[in-house]
C-alpha positions in Angstrom: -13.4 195.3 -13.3 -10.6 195.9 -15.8 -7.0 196.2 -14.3 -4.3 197.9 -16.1 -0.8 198.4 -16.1 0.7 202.2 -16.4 4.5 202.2 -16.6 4.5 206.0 -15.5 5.6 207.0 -12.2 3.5 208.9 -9.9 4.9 212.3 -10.5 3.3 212.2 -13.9 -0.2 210.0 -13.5 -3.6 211.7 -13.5 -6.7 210.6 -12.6 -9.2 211.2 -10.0 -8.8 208.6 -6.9 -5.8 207.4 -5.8 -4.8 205.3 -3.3 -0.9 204.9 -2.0 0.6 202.4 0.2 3.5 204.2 2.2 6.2 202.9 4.5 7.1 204.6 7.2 10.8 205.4 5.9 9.6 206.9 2.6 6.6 209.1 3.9 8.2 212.2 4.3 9.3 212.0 0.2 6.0 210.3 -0.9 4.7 213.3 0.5 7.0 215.8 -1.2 6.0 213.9 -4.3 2.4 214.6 -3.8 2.6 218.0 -3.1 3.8 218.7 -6.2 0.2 217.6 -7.5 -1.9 218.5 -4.4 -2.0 221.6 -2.3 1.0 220.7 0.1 -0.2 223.0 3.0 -3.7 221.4 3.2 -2.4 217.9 2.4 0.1 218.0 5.6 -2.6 219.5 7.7 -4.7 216.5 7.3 -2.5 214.3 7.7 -0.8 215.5 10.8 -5.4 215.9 12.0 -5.1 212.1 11.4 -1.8 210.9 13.0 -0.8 209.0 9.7 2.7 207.5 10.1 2.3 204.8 7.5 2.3 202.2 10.6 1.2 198.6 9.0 -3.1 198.7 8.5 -3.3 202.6 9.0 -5.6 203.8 6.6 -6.2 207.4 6.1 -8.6 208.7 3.1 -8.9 212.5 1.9 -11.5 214.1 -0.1 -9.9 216.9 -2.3 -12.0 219.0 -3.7 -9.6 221.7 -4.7 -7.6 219.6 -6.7 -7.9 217.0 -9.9 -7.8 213.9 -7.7 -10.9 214.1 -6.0 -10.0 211.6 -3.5 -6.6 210.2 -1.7 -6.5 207.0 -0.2 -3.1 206.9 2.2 -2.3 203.0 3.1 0.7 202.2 5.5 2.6 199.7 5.2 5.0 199.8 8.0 8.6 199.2 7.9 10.5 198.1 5.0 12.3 195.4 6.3 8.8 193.4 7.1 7.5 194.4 3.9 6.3 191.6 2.3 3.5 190.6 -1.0 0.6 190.0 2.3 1.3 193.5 3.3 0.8 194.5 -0.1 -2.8 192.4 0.1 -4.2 193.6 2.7 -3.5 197.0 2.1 -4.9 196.4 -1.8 -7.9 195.2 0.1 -8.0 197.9 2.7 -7.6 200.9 0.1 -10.4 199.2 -2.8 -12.6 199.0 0.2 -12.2 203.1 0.2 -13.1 204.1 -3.1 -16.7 202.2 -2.7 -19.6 204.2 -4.3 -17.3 205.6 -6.9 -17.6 204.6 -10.9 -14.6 206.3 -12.1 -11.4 204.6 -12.4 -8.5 205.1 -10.1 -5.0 204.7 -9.5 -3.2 202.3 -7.0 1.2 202.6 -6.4 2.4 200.9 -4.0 6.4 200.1 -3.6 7.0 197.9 -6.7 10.6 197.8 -6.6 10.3 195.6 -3.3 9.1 192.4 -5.7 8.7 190.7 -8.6 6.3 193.0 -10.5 4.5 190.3 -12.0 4.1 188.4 -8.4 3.1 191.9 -7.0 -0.2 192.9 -10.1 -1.3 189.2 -9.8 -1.6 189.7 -5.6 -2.9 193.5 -6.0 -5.4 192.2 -8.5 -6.4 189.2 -6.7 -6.7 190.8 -3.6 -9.4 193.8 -5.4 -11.9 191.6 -6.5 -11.5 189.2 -3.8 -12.1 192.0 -1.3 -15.2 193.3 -2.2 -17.2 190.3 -3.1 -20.7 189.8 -1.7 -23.2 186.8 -1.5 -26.6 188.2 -2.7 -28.1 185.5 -4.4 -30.5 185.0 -1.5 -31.6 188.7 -0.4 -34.8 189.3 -1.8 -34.2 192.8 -2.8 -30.0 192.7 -3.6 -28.4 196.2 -3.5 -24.8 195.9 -5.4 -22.2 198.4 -4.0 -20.8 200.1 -6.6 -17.0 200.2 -7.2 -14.7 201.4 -9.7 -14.7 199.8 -13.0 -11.0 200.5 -13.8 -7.8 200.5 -11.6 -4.4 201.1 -12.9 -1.3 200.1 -11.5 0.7 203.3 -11.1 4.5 202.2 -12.1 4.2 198.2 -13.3 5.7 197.6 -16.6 3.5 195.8 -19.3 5.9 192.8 -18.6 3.7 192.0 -15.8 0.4 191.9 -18.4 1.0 187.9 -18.6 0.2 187.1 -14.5 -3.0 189.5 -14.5 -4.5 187.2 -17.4 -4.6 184.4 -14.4 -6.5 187.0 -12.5 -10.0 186.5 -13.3 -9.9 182.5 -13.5 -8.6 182.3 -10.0 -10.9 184.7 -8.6 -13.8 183.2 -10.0 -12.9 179.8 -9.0 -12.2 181.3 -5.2 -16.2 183.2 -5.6 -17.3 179.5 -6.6 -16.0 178.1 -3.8 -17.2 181.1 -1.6 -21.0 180.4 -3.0 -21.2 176.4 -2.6 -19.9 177.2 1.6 -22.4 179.9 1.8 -25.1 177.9 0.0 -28.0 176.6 3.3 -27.7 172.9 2.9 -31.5 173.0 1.4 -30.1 174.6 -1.7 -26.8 172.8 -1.8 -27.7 169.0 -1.6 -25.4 166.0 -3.0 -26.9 166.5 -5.6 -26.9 169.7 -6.6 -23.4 169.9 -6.1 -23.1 167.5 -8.6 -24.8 169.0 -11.0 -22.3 172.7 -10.3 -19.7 170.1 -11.5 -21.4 168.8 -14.3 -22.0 172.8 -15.8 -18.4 173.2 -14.8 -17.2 170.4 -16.8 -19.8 171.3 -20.0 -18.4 175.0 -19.8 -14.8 174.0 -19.6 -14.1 170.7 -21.1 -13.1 168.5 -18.3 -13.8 164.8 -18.2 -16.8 164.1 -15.8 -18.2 160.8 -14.0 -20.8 161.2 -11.1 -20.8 157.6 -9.4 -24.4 157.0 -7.9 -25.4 154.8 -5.1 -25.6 151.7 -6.6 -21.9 152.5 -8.4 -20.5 153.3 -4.8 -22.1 149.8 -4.2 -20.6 148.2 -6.7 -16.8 149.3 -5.5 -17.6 148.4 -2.0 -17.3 151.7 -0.5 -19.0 150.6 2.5 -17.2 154.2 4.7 -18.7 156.3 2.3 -21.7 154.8 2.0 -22.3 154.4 5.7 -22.3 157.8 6.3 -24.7 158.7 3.7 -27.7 155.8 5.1 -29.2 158.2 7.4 -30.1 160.9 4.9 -33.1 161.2 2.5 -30.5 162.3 0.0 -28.8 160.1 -2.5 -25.2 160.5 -2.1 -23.1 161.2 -5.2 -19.0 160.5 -6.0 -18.0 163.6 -8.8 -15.1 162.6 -10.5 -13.7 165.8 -12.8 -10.9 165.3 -15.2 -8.6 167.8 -16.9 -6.3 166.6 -19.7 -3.7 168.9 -21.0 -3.1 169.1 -24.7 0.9 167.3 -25.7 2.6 165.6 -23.1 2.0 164.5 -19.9 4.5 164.9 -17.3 3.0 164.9 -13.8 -0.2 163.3 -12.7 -1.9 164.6 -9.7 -5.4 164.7 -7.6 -7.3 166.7 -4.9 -10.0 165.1 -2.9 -11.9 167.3 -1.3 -14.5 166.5 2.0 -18.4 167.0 0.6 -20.3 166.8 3.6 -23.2 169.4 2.4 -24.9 168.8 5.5 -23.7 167.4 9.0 -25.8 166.8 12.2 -23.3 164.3 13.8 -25.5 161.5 13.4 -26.3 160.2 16.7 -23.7 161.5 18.1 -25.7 164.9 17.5 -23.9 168.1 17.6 -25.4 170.1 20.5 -24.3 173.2 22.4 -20.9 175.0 21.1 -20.9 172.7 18.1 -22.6 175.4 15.9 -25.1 172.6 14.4 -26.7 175.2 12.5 -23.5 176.0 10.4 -22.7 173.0 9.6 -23.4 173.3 5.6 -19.4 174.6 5.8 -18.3 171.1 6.5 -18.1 170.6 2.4 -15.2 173.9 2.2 -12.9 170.9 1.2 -14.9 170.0 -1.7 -15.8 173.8 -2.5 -11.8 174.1 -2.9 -11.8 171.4 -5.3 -14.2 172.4 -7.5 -13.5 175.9 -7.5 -9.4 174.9 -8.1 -11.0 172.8 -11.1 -13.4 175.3 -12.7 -10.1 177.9 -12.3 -7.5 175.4 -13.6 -9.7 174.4 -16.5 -9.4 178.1 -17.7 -6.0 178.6 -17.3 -5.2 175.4 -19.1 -1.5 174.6 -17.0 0.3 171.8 -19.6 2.1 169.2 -18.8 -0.6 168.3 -15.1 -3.0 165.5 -15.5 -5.4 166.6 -12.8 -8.5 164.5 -11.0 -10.9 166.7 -8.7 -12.9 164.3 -6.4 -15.5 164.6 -4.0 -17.9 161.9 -2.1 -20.8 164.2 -0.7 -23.4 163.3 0.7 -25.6 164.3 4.5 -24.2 163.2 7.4 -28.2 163.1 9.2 -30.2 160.8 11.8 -33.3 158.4 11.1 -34.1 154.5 11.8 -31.4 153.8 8.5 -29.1 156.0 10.2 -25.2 154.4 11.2 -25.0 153.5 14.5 -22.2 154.4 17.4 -20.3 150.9 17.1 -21.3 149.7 13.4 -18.8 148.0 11.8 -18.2 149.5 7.7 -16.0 147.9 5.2 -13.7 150.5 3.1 -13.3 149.8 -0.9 -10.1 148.0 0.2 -11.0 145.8 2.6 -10.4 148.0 5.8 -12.7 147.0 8.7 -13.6 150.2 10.4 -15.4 150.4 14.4 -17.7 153.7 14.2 -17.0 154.7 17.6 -18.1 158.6 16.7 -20.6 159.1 14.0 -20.0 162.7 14.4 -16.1 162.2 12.8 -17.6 160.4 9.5 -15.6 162.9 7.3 -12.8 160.7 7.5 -15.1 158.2 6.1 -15.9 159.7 3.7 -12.7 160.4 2.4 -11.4 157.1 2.8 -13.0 155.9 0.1 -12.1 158.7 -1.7 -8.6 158.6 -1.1 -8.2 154.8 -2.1 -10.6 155.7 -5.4 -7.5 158.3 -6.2 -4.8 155.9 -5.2 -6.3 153.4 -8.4 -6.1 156.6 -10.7 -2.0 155.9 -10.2 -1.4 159.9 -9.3 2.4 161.1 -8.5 0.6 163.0 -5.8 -2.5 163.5 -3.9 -3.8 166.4 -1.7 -7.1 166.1 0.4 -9.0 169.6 1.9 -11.1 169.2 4.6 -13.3 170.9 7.3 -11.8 167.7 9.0 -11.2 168.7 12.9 -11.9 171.0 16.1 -8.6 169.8 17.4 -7.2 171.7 14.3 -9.3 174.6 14.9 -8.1 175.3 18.9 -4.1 174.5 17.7 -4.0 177.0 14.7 -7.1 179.1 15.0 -8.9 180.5 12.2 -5.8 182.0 10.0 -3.8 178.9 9.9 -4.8 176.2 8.3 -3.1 172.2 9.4 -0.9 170.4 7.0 -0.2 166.6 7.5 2.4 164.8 4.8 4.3 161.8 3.7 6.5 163.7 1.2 9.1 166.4 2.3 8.8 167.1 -1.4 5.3 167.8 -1.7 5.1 169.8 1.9 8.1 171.8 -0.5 5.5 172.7 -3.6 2.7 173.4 -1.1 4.4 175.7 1.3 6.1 178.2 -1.7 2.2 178.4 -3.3 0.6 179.0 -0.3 3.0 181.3 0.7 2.9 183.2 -3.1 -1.0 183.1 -2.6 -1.5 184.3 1.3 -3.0 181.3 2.3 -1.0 180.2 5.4 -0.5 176.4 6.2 1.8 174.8 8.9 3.4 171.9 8.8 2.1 169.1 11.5 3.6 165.7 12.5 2.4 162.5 11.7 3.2 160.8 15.0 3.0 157.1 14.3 2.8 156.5 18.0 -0.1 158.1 18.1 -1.9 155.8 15.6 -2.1 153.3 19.0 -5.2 155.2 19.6 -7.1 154.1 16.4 -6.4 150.6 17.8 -10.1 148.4 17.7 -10.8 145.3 19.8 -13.1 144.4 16.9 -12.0 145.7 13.7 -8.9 147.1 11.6 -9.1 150.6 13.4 -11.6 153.1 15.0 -12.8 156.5 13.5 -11.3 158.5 16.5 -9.0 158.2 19.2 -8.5 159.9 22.4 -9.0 163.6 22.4 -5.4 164.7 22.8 -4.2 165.3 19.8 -7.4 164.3 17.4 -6.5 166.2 14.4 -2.9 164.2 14.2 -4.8 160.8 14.8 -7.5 161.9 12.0 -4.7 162.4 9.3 -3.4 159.1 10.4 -6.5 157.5 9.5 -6.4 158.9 6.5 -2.8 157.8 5.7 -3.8 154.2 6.4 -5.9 154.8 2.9 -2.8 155.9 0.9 -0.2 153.5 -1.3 2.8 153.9 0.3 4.6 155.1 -3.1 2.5 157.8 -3.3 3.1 162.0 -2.0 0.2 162.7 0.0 -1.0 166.1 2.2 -3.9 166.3 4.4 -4.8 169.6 4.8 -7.2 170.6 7.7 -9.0 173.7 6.5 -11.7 173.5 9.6 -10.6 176.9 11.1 -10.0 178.5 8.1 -12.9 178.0 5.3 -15.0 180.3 7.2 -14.8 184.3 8.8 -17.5 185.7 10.8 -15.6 189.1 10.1 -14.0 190.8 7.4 -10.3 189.9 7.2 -8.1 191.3 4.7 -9.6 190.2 1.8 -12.1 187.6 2.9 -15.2 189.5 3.6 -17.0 188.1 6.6 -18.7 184.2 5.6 -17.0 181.7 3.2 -13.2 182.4 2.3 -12.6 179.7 -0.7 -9.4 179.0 1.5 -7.4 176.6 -0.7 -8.6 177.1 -4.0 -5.6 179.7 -4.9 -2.8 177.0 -3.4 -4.4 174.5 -5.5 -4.5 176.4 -8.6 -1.1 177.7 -8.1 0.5 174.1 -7.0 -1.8 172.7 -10.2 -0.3 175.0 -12.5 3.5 174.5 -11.0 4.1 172.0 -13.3 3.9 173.6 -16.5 
């Protein structure tokens, strides 16, 4: 799809679809303005048939036979004063969606003047492609819908043309992630998830280690491991690199949870637990890699960035871990297994002390990590846990400027009484109350305390069973457009 930018206002554009987000003040004269191109008498006669009164989500589409555009695609956006770039999004979204089975290009104005122009194309833009994307790599007989090749954005000066460039890298990084999620966990095993990161890193240039069992071994990561002894699968730690060209000013990482497969172990999911969609539980390592493929393209200077993953199955057999086992993390951490069915957080210690060594100024962990997380925030929200008011500062403002909402949660040190052991260091859960603010406190016992760190509990929001703005219904790639636009902050 190629997006361009028409300076021109609306009086003067033609083409044959267009579609117009109105708010409620400016209807009347958005509709004075189109009946200077349209047939006034018909237009308000349809519209007053549909009730449009440019209320936020109302969508109202015309076919207009007697005039040059052929269709009109009405979008409202509600009130001015709760105007914001999201409303702009999801009624990008909303509209695109219209115009499916057309090939010609169209025409999309919305209220520029609101916003920074250049914020407002890279969200309408985003928000098109994203939108209509569709897994069909496993249909037998795949039947494309067919949308418009070209959109132009009715009144955005060419001063906007440098934010569209990071368009297309986002997006596909985002329908990356979106494919690994939706990916059964027969197709996407440890190890071909490794080998995605390998092309990745061949295409784009980044550094790239894959750490096999006997490597993991080697650096005692006894948590990772553990979780990995009950699967026929090898497990595999993917270690990405990007290295900017000149100086280097910040150095950062993003861990992201790999679990391509998860039955609980012996503490087998059953019942409401949704066993058989558990090849989501690796969304934290989807956003990774699909943050690294995007960031790669871009090329942000001045960011040293490290993309890990351990990922591996999470299955049961004689090898398997047992409830009670007692693991040794790579720093000497004694861990009780009292739950094998929370062995994400193993996982990701391991991880998370393997990024501490790397000496970053900041890391940031995504992760399908909690249910707890799931029933406080639901499924639009996704759990942020931090050490750094600084870094929940950079997070908030690009998952904000990207759509992707995250709310700040409290690390209640009190609370870490729960991880207590009578054996070990600390258990892998504690009580239920609050069990997604006791998971990102075991993970803070794996972080140097002079490092920034985030936890960020995507559980509820890596996956849609319904369409939703512009996540069509199965994977989202939540995260991947806050990491690439917190990645790229530094330049």
């Amino acid at each position: 799809m190629k997006l361009s930018l028409n300076p021109n206002d609306l009086s003067t554009w033609s083409g044959s679809i267009l579609i117009l987000g109105i708010l409620e003040e400016d209807l009347e004269a958005q509709l004075t303005i189109l009946g200077k191109k349209l047939n006034p008498e018909s237009l308000n006669k349809k519209i007053k048939e549909r009730e449009f009164l440019a209320k936020s989500g109302q969508v109202c589409n015309f076919d207009l036979a007697e005039s040059k555009i052929e269709k009109l695609v009405l979008i409202g956006l509600g009130k001015t004063k709760d105007l914001s770039l999201n409303e702009i999004r999801k009624g990008s979204a909303l509209g695109f969606k219209e115009s499916r089975g057309h090939s010609d290009g169209i025409g999309i104005h919305f209220p520029w003047k609101e916003f920074d122009q250049k914020k407002a194309a890279k969200v309408v833009g985003e928000a098109l492609r994203l939108s209509i994307f569709k897994d069909l790599r496993f249909l037998s007989d795949p039947k494309p819908q067919q949308y418009p090749d070209h959109v132009e954005l009715i009144g955005i000066s060419e001063t906007a043309k440098e934010s569209i460039s990071e368009i297309s890298p986002t997006c596909a990084g985002v329908e990356l992630a979106r494919e690994l999620v939706g990916a059964p966990p027969n197709s996407l095993t440890p190890s071909a998830l490794a080998n995605k990161a390998k092309e990745i890193s061949n295409e784009f240039n980044l550094g790239c280690k894959i750490l096999e069992r006997k490597d993991c071994l080697a650096k005692g990561m006894g948590a990772f491991l553990a979780v990995s002894q009950g699967s026929d699968m090898d497990p595999k730690f993917i270690h990405l690199t990007y290295k900017p060209k000149g100086e280097i000013k910040k150095r950062i990482a993003m861990v992201g949870k790999g679990l391509t497969f998860d039955s609980g172990g012996y503490n087998l999911k059953v019942g409401a637990s949704q066993i058989e969609m558990m090849k989501y539980d690796m969304g934290g390592s989807a956003a990774v890699i699909g943050a690294a493929r995007a960031i790669a393209e871009i090329k942000p200077i001045g960011v040293e960035i490290h993309f890990l993953v351990a990922t591996c199955e999470n299955m049961v057999n004689g090898s398997a871990v047992h409830p009670g086992d007692i693991v040794k993390a790579s720093n000497g951490t004694t861990i009780e297994i009292n739950n094998t069915d929370a062995e994400g957080r193993l996982t990701l210690a391991d991880a998370l002390i393997y990024a501490c060594e790397l000496k970053p100024d900041a890391i940031v962990d995504l992760a399908t990590l909690t249910g707890a997380c799931v029933i406080a925030l639901g499924e639009e929200i996704a759990g942020l846990w931090t050490n750094s008011d600084q870094l929940w500062e950079e997070l908030k403002k690009s998952s904000e400027s990207c759509g992707e909402a995250l709310w700040r949660m409290p690390l209640q040190k009190s609370y870490k009484d729960g991880l207590k052991s009578m054996l070990a260091d600390l258990k892998n859960t504690g009580p239920r109350a609050g069990g997604s603010i006791t998971a990102a406190l075991f993970l803070n016992e794996f972080i140097q305390e002079d490092i920034q760190w985030a936890h960020i509990d995507i559980a509820g929001t890596c996956w849609t069973d319904k369409d939703r703005d512009i996540n069509p219904a199965g994977a989202t790639g939540f995260g991947v457009r806050t990491l690439v636009d917190w990645g790229c902050r530094f330049n």
